[in-house]
N, C-alpha and C positions, 0 to 999 in steps of 0.2 A: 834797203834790207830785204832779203831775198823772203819769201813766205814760210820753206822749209826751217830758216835759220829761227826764225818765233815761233815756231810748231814746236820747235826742242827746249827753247826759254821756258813755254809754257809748262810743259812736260815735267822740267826738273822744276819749277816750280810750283805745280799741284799735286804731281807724282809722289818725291821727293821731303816734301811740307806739308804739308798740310791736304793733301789730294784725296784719290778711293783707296790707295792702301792705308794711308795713315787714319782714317774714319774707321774701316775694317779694326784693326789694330785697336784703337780708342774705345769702340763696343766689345771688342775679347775683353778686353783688362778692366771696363766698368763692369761685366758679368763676372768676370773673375774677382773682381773685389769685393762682391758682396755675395761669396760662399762657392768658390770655384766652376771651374768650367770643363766640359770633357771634351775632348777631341771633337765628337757629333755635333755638338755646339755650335764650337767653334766655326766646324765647316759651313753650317747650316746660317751663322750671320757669316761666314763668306761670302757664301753665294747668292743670298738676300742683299747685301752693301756693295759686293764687288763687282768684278767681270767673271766671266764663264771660266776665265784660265787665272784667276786669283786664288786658288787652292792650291795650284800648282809650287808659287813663291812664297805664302804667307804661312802656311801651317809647317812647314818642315824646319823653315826658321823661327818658328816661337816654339814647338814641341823639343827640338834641339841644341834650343837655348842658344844658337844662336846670338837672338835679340835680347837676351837678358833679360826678360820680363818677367816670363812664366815660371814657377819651379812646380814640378809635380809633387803633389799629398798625396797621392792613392794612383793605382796601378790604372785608373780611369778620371782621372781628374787633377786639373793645376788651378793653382791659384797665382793670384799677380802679387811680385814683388814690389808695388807700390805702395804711399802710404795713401795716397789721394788721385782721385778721376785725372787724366790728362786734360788740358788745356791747348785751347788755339787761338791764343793772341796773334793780330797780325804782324809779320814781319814787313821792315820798309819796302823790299822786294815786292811781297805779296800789293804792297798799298800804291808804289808803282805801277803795278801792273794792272790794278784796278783803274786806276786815274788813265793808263792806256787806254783800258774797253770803253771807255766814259766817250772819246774823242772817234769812236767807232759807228758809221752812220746807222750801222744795225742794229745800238744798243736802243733804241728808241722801242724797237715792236716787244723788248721784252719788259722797257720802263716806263713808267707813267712818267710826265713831266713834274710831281710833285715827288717820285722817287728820284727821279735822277737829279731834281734842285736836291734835296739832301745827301746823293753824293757826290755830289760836285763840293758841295759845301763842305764835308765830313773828309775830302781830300784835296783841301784847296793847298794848300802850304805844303803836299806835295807835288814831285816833278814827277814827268810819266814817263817812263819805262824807254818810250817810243813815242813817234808820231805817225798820221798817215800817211805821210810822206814822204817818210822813211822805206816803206814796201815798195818791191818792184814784184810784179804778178808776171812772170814769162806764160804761164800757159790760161790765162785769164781772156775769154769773150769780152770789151767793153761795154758791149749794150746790156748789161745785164738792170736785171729794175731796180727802180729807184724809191729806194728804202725814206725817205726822208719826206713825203707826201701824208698827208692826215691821214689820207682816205685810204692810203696799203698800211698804214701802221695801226687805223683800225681791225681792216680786214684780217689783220693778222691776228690780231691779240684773240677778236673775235671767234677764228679758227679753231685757234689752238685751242684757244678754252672749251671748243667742241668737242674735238679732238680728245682731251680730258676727261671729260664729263661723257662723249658717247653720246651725242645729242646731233640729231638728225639736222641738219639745214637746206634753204633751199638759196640759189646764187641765179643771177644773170651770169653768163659767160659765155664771152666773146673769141672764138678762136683765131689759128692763127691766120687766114683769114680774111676775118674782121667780122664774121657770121656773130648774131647771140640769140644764143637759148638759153630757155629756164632750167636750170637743173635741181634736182631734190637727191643729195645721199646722206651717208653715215660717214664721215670725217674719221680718219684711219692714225693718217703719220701726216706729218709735214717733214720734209726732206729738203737739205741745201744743194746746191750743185757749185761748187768751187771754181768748176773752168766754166762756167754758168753766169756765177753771179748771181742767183735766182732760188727762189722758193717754189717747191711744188707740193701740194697737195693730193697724196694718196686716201681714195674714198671708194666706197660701195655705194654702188648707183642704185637708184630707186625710180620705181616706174610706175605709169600708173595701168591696170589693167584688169577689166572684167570686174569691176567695180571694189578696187580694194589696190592699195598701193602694196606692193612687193619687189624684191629684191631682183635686178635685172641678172639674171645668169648668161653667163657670156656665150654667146656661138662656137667662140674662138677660144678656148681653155689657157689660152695662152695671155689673154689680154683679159683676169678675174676684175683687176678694180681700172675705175678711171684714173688720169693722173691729171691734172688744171696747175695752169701757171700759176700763182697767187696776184700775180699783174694784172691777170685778164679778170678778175672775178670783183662783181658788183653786187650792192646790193641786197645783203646777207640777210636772210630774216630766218626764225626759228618757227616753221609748219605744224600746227598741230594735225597731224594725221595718224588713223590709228594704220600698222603695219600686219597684212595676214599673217607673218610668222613672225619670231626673233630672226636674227643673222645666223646665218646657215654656220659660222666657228667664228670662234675668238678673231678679236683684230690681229694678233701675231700670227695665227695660223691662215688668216685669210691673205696678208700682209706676203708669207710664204710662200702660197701659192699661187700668188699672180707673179713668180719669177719665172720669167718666160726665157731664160740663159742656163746652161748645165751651169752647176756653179766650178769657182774655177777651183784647185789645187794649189797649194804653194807651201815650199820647204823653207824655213825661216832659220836660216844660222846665226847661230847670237851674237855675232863679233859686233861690235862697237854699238852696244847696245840695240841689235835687232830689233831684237823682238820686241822691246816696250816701245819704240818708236812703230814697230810695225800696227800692236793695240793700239795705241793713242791717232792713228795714221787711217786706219781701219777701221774706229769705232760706229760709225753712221751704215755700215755694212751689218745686215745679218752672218754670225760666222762661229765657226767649231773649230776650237784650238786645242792638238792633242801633242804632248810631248813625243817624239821619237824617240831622243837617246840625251844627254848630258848637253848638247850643244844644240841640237839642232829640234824644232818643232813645225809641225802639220797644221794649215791654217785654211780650211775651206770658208769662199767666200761664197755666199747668194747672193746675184743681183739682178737686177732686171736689164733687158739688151739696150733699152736708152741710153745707161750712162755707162757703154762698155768702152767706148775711149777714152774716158774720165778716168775709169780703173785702170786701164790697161796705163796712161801716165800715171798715175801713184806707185803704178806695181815697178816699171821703169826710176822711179825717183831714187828706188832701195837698191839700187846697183845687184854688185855680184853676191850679195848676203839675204838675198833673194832668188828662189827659182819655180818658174811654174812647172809643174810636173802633168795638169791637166786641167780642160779636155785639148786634144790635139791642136784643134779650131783657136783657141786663145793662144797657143805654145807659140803657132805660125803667124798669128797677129806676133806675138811680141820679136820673131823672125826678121818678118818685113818690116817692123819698126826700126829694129837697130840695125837694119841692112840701107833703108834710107837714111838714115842718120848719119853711117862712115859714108854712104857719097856724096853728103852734104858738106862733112868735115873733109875730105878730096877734092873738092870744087872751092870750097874755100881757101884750100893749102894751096891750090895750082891758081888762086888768082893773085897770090902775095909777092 
């Protein structure tokens, strides 16, 4: 089973069921049940529960009744046509697909061994979805790391929960290499890389200097935070040190400004469901989605130039219901891609 064909299972299955639209939705109509809701509301747990471009789908179908939910009472305000809160029993679907992620070497850094004995257990007597051996990965690295080790499924939980909380750590880390140094920062984002295989850790470096630990400002504007494999890092322990200032902005705007790429452009037409597979495809990207017209939408991505081959195959995945429009430099990457590619498909037709 190809990777893209269970990108879209998933999709219609959390999108569709029980997903971020249907939570959205679930929170209007519990406000709306007990003493209506106004438009402002409405929008406002949009944008709180949803995506950036969930206002765009969700309020013009429950304002226009559409959905049959809502009915207006006053020229600013609806209430829900329910008697009682919705509900989300699992469907067999849903509990397949759970019993899938279960047999997933990755489900480990998100479960304890006493969470995943209980659901294993709480989905024994069902069948799963899939297996993994079912996937064929065409644009997948094999050496990616190996998730199934104590000591990286420590490190991880470890992280994250940094990551969270906003808590300073300091690691051994070995590069590529084989060098180790001590490092001390402020733990940002953790990021996947799919043709990777691989975890990496976005942070703000910390340095020491003139007797007071502070925040390393880069030389190079282009290169704001560090990035670390999550493989290569040892060692983790929690430093108490006091810092000469707070962090210079927010992790999302620090996060923003270490994208050292123009970001790119891209016209999204909605035929065969674009555009939610384009969101659901997109999500691990920072990005701005603005309607153009009835069919077609505006999707700037940020990213940083590490993972521009990665993008640039995802963006390729979307065939012709996809178009980059900018900057030039990406337009002509995506050029010389599908220009090797027909003389790949030529070389192979002339060897038959």
């Amino acid at each position: 089973m190809c990777a893209w064909h269970a990108g879209s299972i998933k999709m219609n299955l959390f999108s569709e069921v029980y997903g971020c639209y249907y939570q959205v939705v679930s929170s209007i109509l519990n406000k709306a049940l007990t003493g209506g809701i106004s438009p402002q509301e409405m929008a406002a747990i949009t944008a709180q529960a949803g995506f950036a471009e969930s206002c765009l789908f969700i309020l013009p179908k429950l304002c226009a009744k559409e959905w049959h939910f809502l009915e207006q009472t006053s020229e600013n305000s609806y209430a829900s046509r329910l008697s009682n809160a919705p509900e989300c029993p699992l469907t067999l679907l849903q509990k397949r697909w759970l019993k899938s992620l279960l047999s997933d070497e990755r489900i480990r850094l998100f479960l304890t061994e006493e969470a995943l004995l209980q659901a294993q257990t709480a989905f024994a007597e069902v069948e799963p979805l899939w297996t993994p051996e079912q996937f064929y990965y065409y644009d997948r690295f094999e050496n990616g790391d190996n998730f199934s080790t104590i000591e990286y499924q420590e490190n991880f939980r470890t992280v994250l929960e940094a990551v969270r909380s906003q808590t300073v750590i300091s690691f051994h880390y070995r590069s590529a290499k084989g060098k180790q140094t001590q490092r001390i920062c402020l733990p940002l984002k953790i990021e996947y890389s799919s043709k990777n295989n691989r975890f990496r850790l976005l942070a703000l470096p910390i340095v020491w200097a003139k007797n007071w630990f502070r925040w390393q400002y880069p030389t190079d504007k282009k290169r704001y935070l560090d990035h670390f494999n999550l493989a290569n890092i040892a060692n983790i322990s929690f430093p108490n040190i006091q810092l000469q200032s707070p962090p210079p902005l927010s992790p999302e705007a620090l996060i923003q400004q270490s994208y050292d790429a123009e970001p790119v452009h891209l016209l999204i037409t909605n035929r065969r469901n674009a555009l939610d597979r384009a969101m659901l495809h997109f999500a691990n990207y920072d990005k701005d989605t603005t309607q153009i017209d009835g069919e077609t939408w505006e999707c700037v991505i940020y990213y940083d130039s590490a993972m521009e081959t990665e993008l640039l195959i995802e963006i390729l995945s979307f065939g012709p219901v996809v178009k980059v429009t900018a900057p030039q430099h990406f337009v002509d990457l995506i050029k010389e891609r599908l220009a090797k590619q027909m003389q790949f498909i030529r070389a192979q037709s002339d060897s038959l």
